[in-house]
C-alpha positions as CSV (number, residue, x, y, z in Angstrom):
1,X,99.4,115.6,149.9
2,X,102.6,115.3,152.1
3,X,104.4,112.1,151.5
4,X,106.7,109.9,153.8
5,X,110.5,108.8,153.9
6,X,110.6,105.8,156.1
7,X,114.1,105.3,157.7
8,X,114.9,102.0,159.3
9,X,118.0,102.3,161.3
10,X,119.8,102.1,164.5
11,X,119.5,104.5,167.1
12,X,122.9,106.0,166.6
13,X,122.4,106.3,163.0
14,X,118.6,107.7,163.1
15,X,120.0,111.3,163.7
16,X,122.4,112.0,161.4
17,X,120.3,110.2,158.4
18,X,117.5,112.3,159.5
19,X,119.4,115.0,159.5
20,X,120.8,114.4,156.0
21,X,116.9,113.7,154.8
22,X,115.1,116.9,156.3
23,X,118.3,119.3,155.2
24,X,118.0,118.0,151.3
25,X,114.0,118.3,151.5
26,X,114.0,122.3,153.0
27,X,116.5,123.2,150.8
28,X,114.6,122.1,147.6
29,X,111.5,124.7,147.1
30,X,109.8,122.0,145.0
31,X,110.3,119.1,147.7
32,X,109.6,121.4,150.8
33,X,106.5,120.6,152.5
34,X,105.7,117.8,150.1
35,X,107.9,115.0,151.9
36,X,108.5,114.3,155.7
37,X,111.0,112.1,157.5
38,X,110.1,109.5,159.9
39,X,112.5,106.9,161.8
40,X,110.6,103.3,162.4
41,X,111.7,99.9,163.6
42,X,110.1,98.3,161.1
43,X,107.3,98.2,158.3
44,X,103.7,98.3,159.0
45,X,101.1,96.3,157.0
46,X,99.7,99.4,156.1
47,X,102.8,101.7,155.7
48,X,102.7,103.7,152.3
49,X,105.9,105.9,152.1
50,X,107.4,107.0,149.0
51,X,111.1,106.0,149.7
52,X,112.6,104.1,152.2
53,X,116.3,104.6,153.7
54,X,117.5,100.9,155.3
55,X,120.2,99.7,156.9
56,X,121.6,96.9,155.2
57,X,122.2,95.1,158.8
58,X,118.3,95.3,159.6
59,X,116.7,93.9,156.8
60,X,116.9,90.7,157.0
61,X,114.4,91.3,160.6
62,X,112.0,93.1,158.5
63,X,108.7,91.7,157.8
64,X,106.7,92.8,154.3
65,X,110.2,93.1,152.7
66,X,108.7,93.3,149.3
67,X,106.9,96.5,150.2
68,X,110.8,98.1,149.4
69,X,111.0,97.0,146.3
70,X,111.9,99.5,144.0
71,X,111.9,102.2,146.9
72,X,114.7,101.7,149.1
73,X,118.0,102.8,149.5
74,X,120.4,100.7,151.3
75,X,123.3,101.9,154.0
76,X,126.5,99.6,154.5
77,X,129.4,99.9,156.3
78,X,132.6,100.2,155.3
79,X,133.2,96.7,152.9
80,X,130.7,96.3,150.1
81,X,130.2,92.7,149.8
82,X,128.4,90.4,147.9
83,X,125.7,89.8,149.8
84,X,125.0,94.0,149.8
85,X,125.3,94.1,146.0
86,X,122.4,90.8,145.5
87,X,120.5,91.9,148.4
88,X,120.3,95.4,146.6
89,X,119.8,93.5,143.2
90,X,117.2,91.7,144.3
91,X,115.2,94.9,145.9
92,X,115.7,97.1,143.1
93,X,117.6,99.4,145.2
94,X,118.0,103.0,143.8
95,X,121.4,102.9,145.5
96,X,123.6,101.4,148.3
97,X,126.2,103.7,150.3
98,X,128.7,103.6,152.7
99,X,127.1,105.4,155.9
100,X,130.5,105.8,157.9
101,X,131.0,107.9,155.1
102,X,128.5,110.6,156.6
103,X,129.7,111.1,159.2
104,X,133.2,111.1,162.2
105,X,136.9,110.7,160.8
106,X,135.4,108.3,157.5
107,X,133.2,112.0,156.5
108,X,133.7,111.7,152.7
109,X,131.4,115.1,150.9
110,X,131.5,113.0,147.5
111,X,129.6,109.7,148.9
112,X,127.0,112.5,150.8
113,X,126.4,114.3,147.6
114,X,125.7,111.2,145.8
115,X,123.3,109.9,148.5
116,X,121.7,113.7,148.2
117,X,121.7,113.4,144.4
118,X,119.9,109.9,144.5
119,X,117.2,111.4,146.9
120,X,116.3,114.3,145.0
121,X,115.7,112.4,141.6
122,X,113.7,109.8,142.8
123,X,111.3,112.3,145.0
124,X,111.0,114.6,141.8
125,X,109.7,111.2,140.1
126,X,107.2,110.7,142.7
127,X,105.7,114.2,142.2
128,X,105.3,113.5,138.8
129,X,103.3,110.7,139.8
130,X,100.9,113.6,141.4
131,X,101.6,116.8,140.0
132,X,101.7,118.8,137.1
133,X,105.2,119.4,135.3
134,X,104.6,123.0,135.8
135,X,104.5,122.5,139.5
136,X,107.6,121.1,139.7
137,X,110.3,123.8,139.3
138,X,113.0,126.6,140.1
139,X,112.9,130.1,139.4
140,X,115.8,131.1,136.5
141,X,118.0,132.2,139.1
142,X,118.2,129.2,141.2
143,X,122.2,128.9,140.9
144,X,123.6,132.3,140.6
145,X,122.6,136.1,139.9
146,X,122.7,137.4,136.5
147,X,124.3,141.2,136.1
148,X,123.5,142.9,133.2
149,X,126.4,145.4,134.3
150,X,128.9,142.6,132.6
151,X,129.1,142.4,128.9
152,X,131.0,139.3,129.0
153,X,130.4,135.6,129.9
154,X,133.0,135.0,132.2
155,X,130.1,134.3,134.8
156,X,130.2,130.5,133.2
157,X,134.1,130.1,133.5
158,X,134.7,128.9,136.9
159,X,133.0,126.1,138.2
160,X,134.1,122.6,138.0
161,X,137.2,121.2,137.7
162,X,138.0,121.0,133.9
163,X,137.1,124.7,133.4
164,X,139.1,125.5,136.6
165,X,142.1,124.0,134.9
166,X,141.9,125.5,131.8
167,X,141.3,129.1,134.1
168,X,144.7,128.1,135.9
169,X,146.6,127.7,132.7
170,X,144.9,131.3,132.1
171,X,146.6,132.8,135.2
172,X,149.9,131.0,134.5
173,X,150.5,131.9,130.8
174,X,149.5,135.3,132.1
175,X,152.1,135.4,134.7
176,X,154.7,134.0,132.2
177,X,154.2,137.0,129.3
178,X,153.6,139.8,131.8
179,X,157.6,140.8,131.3
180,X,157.1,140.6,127.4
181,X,153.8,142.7,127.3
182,X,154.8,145.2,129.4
183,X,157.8,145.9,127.3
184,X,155.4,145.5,123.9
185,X,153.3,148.6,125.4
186,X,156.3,150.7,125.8
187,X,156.5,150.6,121.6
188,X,152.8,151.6,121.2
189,X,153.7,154.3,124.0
190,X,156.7,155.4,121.8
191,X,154.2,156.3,118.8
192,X,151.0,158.2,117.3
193,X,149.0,155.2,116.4
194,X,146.2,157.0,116.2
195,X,147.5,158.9,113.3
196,X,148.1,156.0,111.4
197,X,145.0,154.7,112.0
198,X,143.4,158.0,110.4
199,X,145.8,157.9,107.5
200,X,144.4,154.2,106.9
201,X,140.6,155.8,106.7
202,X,141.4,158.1,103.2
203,X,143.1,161.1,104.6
204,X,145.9,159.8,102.0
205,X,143.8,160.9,99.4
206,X,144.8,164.5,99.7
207,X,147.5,166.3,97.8
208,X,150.2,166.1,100.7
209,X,150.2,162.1,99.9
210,X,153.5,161.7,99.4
211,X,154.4,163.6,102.7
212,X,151.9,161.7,104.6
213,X,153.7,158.1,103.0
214,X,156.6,159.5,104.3
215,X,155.5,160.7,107.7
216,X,154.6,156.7,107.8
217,X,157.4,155.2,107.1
218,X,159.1,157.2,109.7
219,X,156.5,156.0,112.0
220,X,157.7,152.5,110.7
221,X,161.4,153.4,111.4
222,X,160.6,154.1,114.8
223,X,158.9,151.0,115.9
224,X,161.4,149.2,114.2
225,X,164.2,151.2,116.2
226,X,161.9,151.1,119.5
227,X,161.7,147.4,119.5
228,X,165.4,147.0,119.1
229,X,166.0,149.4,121.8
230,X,164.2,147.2,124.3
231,X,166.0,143.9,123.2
232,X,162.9,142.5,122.0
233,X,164.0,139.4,119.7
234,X,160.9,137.4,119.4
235,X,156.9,137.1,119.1
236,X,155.2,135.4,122.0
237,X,152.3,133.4,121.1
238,X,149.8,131.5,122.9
239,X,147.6,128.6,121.5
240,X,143.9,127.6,122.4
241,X,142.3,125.0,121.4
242,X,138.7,123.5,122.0
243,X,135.5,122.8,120.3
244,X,133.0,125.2,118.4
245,X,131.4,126.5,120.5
246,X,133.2,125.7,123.9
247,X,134.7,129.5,124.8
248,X,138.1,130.0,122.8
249,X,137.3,133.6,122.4
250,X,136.0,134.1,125.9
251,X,139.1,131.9,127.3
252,X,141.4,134.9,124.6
253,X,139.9,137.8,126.4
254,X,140.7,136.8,129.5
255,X,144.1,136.2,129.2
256,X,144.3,139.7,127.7
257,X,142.1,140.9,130.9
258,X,145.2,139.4,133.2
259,X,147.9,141.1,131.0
260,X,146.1,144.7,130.3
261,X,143.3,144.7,133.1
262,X,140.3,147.0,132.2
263,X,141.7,148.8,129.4
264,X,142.2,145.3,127.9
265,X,139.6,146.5,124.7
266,X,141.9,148.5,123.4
267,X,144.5,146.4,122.9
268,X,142.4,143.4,121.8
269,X,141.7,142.9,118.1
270,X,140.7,139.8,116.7
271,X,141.0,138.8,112.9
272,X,138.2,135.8,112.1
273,X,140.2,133.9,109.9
274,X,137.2,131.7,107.9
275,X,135.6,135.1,107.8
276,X,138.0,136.3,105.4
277,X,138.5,135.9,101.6
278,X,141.9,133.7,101.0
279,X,143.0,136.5,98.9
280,X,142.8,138.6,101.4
281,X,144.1,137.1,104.5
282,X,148.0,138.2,103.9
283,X,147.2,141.8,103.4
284,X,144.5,141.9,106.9
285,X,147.2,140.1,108.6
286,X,150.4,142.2,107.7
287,X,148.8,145.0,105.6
288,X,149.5,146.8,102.0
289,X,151.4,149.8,100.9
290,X,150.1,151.9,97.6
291,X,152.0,149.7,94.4
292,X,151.5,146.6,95.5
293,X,149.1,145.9,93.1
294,X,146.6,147.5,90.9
295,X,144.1,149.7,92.6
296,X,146.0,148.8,96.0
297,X,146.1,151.3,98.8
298,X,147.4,151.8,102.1
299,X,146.3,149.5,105.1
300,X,147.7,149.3,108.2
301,X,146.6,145.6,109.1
302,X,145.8,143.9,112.1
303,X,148.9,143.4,113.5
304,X,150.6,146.8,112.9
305,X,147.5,149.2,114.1
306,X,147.5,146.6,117.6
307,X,151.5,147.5,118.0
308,X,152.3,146.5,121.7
309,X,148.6,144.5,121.8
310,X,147.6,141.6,121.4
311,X,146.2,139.9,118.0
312,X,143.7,136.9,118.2
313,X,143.9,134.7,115.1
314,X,140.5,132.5,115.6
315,X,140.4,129.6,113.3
316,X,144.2,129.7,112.9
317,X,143.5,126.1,111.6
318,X,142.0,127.2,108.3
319,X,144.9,129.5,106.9
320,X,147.1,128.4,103.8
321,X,150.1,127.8,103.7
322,X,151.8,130.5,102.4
323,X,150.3,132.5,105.2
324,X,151.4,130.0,107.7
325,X,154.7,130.5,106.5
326,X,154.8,134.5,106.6
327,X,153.4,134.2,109.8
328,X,156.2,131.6,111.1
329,X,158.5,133.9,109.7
330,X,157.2,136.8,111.3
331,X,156.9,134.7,115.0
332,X,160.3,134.4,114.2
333,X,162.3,137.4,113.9
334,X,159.5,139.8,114.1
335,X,159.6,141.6,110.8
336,X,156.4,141.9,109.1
337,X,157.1,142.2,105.1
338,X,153.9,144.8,103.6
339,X,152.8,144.3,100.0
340,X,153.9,147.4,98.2
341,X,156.7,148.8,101.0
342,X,160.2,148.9,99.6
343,X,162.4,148.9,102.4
344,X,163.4,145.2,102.8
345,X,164.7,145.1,106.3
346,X,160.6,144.9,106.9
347,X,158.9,146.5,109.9
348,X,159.8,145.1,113.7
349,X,156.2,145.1,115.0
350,X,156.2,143.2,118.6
351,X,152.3,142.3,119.6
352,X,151.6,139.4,121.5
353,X,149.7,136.6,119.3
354,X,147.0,134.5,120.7
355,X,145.7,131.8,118.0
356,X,142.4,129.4,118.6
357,X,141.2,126.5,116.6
358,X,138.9,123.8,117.0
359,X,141.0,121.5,114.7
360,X,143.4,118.9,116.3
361,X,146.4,121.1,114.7
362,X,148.5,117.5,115.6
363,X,146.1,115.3,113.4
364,X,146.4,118.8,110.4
365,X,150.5,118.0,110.6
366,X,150.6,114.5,109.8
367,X,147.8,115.0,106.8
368,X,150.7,118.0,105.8
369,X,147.7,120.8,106.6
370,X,149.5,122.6,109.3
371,X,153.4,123.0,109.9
372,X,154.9,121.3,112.4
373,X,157.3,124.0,113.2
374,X,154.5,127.0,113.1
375,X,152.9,124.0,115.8
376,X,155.8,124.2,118.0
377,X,156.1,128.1,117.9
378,X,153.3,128.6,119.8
379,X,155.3,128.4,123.0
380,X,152.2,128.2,125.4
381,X,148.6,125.8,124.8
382,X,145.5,126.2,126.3
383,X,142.9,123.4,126.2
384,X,139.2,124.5,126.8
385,X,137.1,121.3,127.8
386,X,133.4,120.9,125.7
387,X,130.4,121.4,127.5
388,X,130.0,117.1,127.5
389,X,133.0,117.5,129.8
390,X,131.6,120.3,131.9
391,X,128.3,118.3,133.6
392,X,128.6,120.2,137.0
393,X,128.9,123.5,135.1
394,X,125.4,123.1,133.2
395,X,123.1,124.2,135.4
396,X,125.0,127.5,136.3
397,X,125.0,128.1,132.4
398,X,121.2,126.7,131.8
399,X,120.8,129.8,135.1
400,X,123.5,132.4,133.4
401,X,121.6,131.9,130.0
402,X,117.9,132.4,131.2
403,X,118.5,135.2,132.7
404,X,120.4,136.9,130.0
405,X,117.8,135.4,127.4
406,X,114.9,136.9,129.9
407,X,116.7,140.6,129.6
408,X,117.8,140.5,125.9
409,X,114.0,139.8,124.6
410,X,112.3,141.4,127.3
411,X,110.7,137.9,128.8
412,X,108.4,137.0,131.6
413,X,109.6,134.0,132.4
414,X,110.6,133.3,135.9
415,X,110.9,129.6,136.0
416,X,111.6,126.6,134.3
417,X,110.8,123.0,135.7
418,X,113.1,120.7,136.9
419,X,111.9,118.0,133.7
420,X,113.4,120.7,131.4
421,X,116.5,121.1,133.4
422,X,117.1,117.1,133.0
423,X,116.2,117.4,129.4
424,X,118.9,119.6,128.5
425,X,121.1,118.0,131.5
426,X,121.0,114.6,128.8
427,X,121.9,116.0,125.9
428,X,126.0,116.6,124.8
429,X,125.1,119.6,122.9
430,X,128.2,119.0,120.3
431,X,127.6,123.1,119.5
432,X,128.6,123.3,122.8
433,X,127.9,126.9,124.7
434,X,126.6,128.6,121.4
435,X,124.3,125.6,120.8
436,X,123.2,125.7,124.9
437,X,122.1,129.6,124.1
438,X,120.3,129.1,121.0
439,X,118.3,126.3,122.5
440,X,117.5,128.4,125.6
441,X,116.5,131.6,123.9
442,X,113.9,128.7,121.6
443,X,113.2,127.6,124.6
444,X,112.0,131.3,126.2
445,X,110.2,132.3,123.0
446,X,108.4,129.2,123.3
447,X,107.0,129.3,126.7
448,X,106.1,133.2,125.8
449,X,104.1,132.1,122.9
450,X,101.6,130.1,125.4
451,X,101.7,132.7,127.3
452,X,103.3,130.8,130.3
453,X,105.8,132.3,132.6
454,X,107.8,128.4,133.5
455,X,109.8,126.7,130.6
456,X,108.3,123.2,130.1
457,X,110.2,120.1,128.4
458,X,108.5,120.3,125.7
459,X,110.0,124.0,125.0
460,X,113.2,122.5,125.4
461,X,113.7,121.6,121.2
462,X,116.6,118.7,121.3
């Protein structure tokens, strides 16, 4: 049953709030033919409508005045006074704004969006009133077009303005190192890496060993002398920081998209710090050399087989001491000492650094966890806001992540109602966008197992 919106205004105003009203009800597929707009003078004794948009200045004329109790929404101009704010208190309004605002030189988008927001949430409450939850709804695309053709998640890096900060800082940084990594690739250029990457995988257990040790410490050499060639002095190093969950890795990547473009893969390699064993952190890092210690063999490490890339340290929080230490001293002057290799000059090996943590590293100094002066190496930060400070991002993610979910396990789903959007739209999610896909994926299984093709709330497991 269609339902009316009574507006109560002048003349001049009736237009443009009519306008307003009938644009936010056709754009909504759930409020489209369920609501229409209608301009009166006043209330009849047996007027019925669902909402009612007033202008302050007229209701003191109006007879039945309680009849908007709880229904109205009051328009003011210009100054809000007392008597607006106790007029509205004592109505119940769901909101009072200021109308020059919507329209002429005083048109202010943020005061119409707000009036548009207030609209839609109290219509969607009427329908609940008459209609099934299922009823109420959007398909899983609603707010943007999922690709399958993209492996990453950058679809969910761009909206508001907190993410668009952190993507600007991206684009700057990038800007900043593009002199540094573009000399870094001429060292990987100057080399066979791939050879050395097959020597790591047991070719050096042949009987030309010794010449193939030797064929690699020439390779060595010849970064080292590379390096020096093109004046390089120093390691650049870039540090994110966010919460679990909240995109470090995503936020790494796409630097390293700015600075190597499509072939960005191959120069990408990323060493999960709390995935390794302490014991075992120096030698991924920096590598080993057959004598270092018993049973020891060669290994290249993560920062010699990137030469010229870039090395993403996630969780640089968590890593002792002494390895913050080799690493500061490496940062440094860009020597890497190997376990086991004899020359003591070290190994030049230039890659561009980019470290991520979800600790406040500032916070880790003062309890003596983190050195200060590793802190202060780390020439560029990036922060990467939670998802708590992201609220006009969610529903492009809750959109991204239903239609990825829908591919991945092969779902029918096509909608989800607008009770299970506001479900997850009031909760922080503290596992930020890890915890946002896990719930959603629940959430598809859920609606699957009844056999329904709309997410309800109550798949929504918060």
């Amino acid at each position: 049953m269609t339902k009316s919106i009574t507006c109560i205004v002048s003349q001049k105003l009736a237009k443009v709030i009519t306008e307003i009203l009938k644009t936010i009800i056709a754009n909504k597929n759930d409020l489209e033919d369920r609501f229409v707009v209608k301009c009166k003078g006043e209330i009849s004794k047996d007027d019925l409508s669902a909402l009612y948009v007033v202008d302050y200045d007229r209701i003191a004329d109006l007879e039945d005045y309680e009849k908007l109790s709880g229904k109205v929404v009051i328009l003011y101009r210009e100054k809000l006074n007392n008597e607006v704010i106790e007029t509205a208190m004592d109505l119940s309004a769901l909101g009072v704004f200021d109308v020059t605002r919507f329209f002429g030189e005083r048109l202010e988008y943020s005061e119409m969006a707000r009036f548009e927001e207030t609209i839609k949430r109290y219509l969607r409450k009427k329908l609940r009133d008459t209609l099934l939850e299922k009823e109420i709804n959007k398909p899983i695309n609603w707010k943007l077009e999922y690709s399958s053709e993209s492996s990453e998640r950058t679809t969910t890096l761009f909206s508001d303005e907190k993410i668009r900060e952190t993507l600007m800082s991206v684009k700057r940084v990038a800007q900043y190192l593009k002199g540094y990594t573009e000399s870094i690739k001429e060292v990987r250029k100057s080399i066979d890496l791939k050879e050395l990457l097959e020597l790591e995988l047991g070719v050096l257990n042949s009987q030309s060993k010794t010449n193939k040790l030797e064929k690699i410490k020439e390779t060595y050499d010849s970064i080292s002398q590379k390096t020096e060639a093109l004046g390089i002095n120093g390691i650049e190093a870039v540090l994110i920081t966010g919460p679990t969950g909240s995109g470090k890795t995503l936020i790494a990547k796409q630097i390293a998209k700015e600075l190597y473009k499509e072939d960005y893969e191959k120069y990408f390699a990323k060493v999960a710090i709390s995935n390794v064993p302490e014991s075992l952190v120096e030698s991924e890092l920096f590598g080993s050399f057959p004598g270092a210690f018993t049973g020891s063999e060669y290994k290249l490490g993560k920062i010699l087989s990137n030469v010229g890339g870039i090395v993403f340290l996630d969780e640089i929080g968590e890593i002792t001491p002494e390895i913050q230490a080799k690493l500061l001293t490496y940062m440094d002057d860009l020597k890497i000492q190997i376990e086991g290799y004899s020359d003591p000059k070290g190994v030049k090996v230039p890659v561009l650094i980019i470290a991520a943590t979800n600790r406040n590293l500032r916070e880790e100094i003062e309890k003596g966890n983190f050195r200060a002066d590793l802190y202060h190496r780390f020439r560029y930060k990036i922060a990467v806001p939670s998802i708590a400070e992201r609220k006009t991002d969610l529903r492009y993610l809750i959109s991204f992540l239903l239609q990825a979910g829908v591919e991945k396990l092969n779902s029918k789903i096509r909608k989800i109602s607008i009770e299970a959007i506001e479900k997850l739209e009031s909760y922080s999610f503290p596992g930020n966008f890890r915890e946002l896909e896990s719930i959603i994926y629940e959430a598809i299984a859920s609606a699957e197992f009844d056999e329904r093709n709309c997410i309800l709330a109550k798949d929504i497991k918060i």
